[in-house]
C-alpha positions, 0 to 999 in steps of 0.5 A: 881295231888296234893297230900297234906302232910296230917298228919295221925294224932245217930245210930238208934234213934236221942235220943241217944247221937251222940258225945262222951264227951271226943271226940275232936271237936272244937265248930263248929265242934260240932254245925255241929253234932247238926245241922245234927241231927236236920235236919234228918228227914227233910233230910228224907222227901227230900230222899222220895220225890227225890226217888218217881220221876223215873229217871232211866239213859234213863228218861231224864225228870225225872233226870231233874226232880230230879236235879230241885228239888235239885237246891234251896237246893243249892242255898239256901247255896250259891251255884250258880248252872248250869244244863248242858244237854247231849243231844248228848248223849241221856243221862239226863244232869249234876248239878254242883253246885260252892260255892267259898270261899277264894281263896287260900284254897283247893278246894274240889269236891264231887260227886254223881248221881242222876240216877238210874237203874229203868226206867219208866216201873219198877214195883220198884217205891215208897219209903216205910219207915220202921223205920230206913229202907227205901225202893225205887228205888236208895234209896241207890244207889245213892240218900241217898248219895246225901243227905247226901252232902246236910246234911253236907252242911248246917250243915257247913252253920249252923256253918260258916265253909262253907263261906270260902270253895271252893266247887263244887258239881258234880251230873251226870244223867247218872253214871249207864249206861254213854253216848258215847262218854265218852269225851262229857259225862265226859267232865264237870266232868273231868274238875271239878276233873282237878280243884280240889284238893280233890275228896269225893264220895258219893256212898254207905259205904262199910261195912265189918265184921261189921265195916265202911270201907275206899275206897281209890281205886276202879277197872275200867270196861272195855269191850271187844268183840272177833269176829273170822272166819273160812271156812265153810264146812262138819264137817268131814274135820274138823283139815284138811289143807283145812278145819282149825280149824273153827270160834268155835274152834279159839274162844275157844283157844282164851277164854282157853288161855285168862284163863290161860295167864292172871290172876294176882293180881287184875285182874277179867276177865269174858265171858259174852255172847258166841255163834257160827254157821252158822251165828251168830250176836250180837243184837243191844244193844249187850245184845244178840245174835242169831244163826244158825247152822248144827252139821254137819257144821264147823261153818265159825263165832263165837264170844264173850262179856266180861269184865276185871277190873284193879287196875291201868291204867298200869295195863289195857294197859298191859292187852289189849296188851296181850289179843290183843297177843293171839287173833292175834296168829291165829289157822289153817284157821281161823281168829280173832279180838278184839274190847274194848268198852270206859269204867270206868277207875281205880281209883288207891291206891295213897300215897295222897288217903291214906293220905285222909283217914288218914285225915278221920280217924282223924275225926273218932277219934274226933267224938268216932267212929272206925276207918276205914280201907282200903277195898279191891278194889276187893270189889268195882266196879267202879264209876264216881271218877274214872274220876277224880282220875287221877287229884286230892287226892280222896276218895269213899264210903262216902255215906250211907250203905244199901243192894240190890242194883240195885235190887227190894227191894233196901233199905238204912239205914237211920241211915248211914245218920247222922253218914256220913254227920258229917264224911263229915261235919267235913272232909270237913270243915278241908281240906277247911281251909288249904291253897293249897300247 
């Protein structure tokens, strides 16, 4: 990874003054806060029209449908831009669009998606605008924070900051529910974070006691499944040298100790699904399970789903390795198994994340704004730079601000647009005139 040496050194309505007299911007900083401005509701008029095409993650089509829409804003700022389909796992494709600039200065990838929770047969569908609110499927998560990129890069092209920078935007069909095999589905993007020196995402602002909050590392999800067995037999043998503990019983020593054995600091573990008899089976999608089974029968089969999240790789392989430990120190005549499924990885709390930040509240400064302090990673789930944090300086939460999302009613603050694209315009421009180190 290159970390940089960085130094630490509109709200509701486009009537009140964005950018305080004394703030300290250079002349091209100051036309990308009047360009962001002018634009707003053009860039409200594309947030409706992105929002009204259904692209939930199954909706191949429609996340095409949206990426097409997309394709002459980039282009029409000089990006030359390529749609990367993922039909081997049956999953809508990716946009990435390349601007190249001077090649020597940093190189910069900003992220974002384009699919959404709601598929085609949600009742949730059309962007309704209410003043400085708006409601829509993904309105918030993630198609506001695709506008805001689309915002700051034309306020850069407007000020000339943009000639010069070498940026790729990365917009995945598939960030909510990602196709498997991961190494096909995330192949594009890791190679994008592998050539970049800075990694910006554009999901949602994280906003805490009232004031914006810096995202410097965001947990990893992962997902694991406990199968065990047992001899069947009457439940009046039940603890007998013959009979053991049975399928139930071993699970339930496995979930206790898993509880008692493995907190630690940063660490969320949870059962999901459960269940145990006779006989007993996960769903295809493993979303369910059904079973039989007799109280007078030591159930031979049982089995459970959850998840855990890391702050760190470290942090995940050492959790793995306990939770294999318990599951392999089997109760009396019984036996039992754990499976992981491929998961979102930690992105982790680095010196040259902090640094990105610093360089964020830099901007803050400049533009009057407060600064932004670091959330706690226990606050945030995970997300597509977590691919790509390993390789690159990366910082999240740079999208709008908003509630209920992945909900009917899921609504964004339209007046978050401004305020982050002038943030993302100014930082962006900065770190694309330095020279990589």
């Amino acid at each position: 990874m290159k970390s940089f040496a960085f130094s630490a050194v509109t709200a509701a309505c486009l009537s009140m003054v964005s950018v305080p007299a004394n703030a300290q911007l250079s002349p091209a900083e100051q036309q990308m806060t009047e360009t962001v401005d002018a634009e707003y509701e053009r860039s409200i008029s594309l947030l409706e029209r992105l929002t009204n095409q259904n692209s939930g993650t199954r909706n191949i089509a429609g996340n095409r449908a949206v990426m097409d829409m997309l394709r002459p804003e980039f282009e029409a700022l000089g990006f030359a831009v390529d749609y990367i389909a993922q039909d081997e796992v049956e999953r809508g494709g990716h946009l990435l669009a390349r601007h190249q600039g001077d090649p020597n200065g940093t190189r910069i990838l900003l992220i974002a998606h384009t699919d959404t929770v709601f598929e085609v047969d949600s009742e949730f569908q059309t962007f309704v605008r209410n003043g400085d609110r708006a409601t829509g499927p993904g309105v918030y998560d993630d198609k506001g924070g695709i506008i805001i990129i689309l915002a700051a890069l034309r306020a850069m092209h407007a000020a000339g900051t943009l000639e010069d920078a070498n940026i790729t935007v990365a917009l995945t069909g598939d960030e909510e529910d990602f196709g498997e095999p991961v190494e096909i589905s995330r192949r594009d993007l890791v190679a994008a974070g592998q050539w970049a020196d800075v990694a910006l995402g554009f999901e949602s602002l994280s906003i805490q006691d009232g004031r914006d909050m810096g995202v410097i590392a965001r947990r990893s999800s992962n997902a694991w499944t406990v199968q065990t067995s047992g001899n069947e037999g009457h439940s009046s043998g039940i603890f007998s040298e013959g009979a053991g503990d049975g399928a139930a019983f071993e699970l339930a020593r496995i979930i206790h100790r898993f509880r008692t054995e493995l907190p630690e600091p940063s660490l969320t573990f949870n059962v999901g699904l459960m269940a145990a008899g006779t006989t007993a089976s996960f769903a295809e999608d493993l979303l369910s399970v059904e079973a039989t089974g007799k109280t007078n029968i030591i159930p031979p089969v049982a089995m459970a789903r959850g998840d855990f999240r890391t702050l760190t790789q470290e942090q995940t392989d050492r959790v793995r390795e306990r939770m294999e430990a318990i599951v392999a120190d089997h109760a009396p005549g019984t036996s039992a198994s754990i499976s992981f499924d491929e998961g979102y990885p930690p992105m982790a709390p680095t010196d040259g994340n902090r640094a990105l930040l610093d360089r964020l509240n830099a901007v803050n400064r400049d533009l009057g704004l407060d600064e932004q302090p670091v959330l706690d990673p226990l606050r945030r789930g995970a997300a597509d730079i977590s691919f790509v944090a390993p390789y690159a300086d990366a910082l999240a939460g740079m999208g709008p601000s908003g509630e209920r999302a992945h909900a009917p009613g899921e609504t964004i603050h339209l007046d978050s647009i401004p305020r982050q694209a002038r943030r993302a315009a100014i930082l962006i421009s900065r770190l694309a005139a330095e020279p990589r180190s």
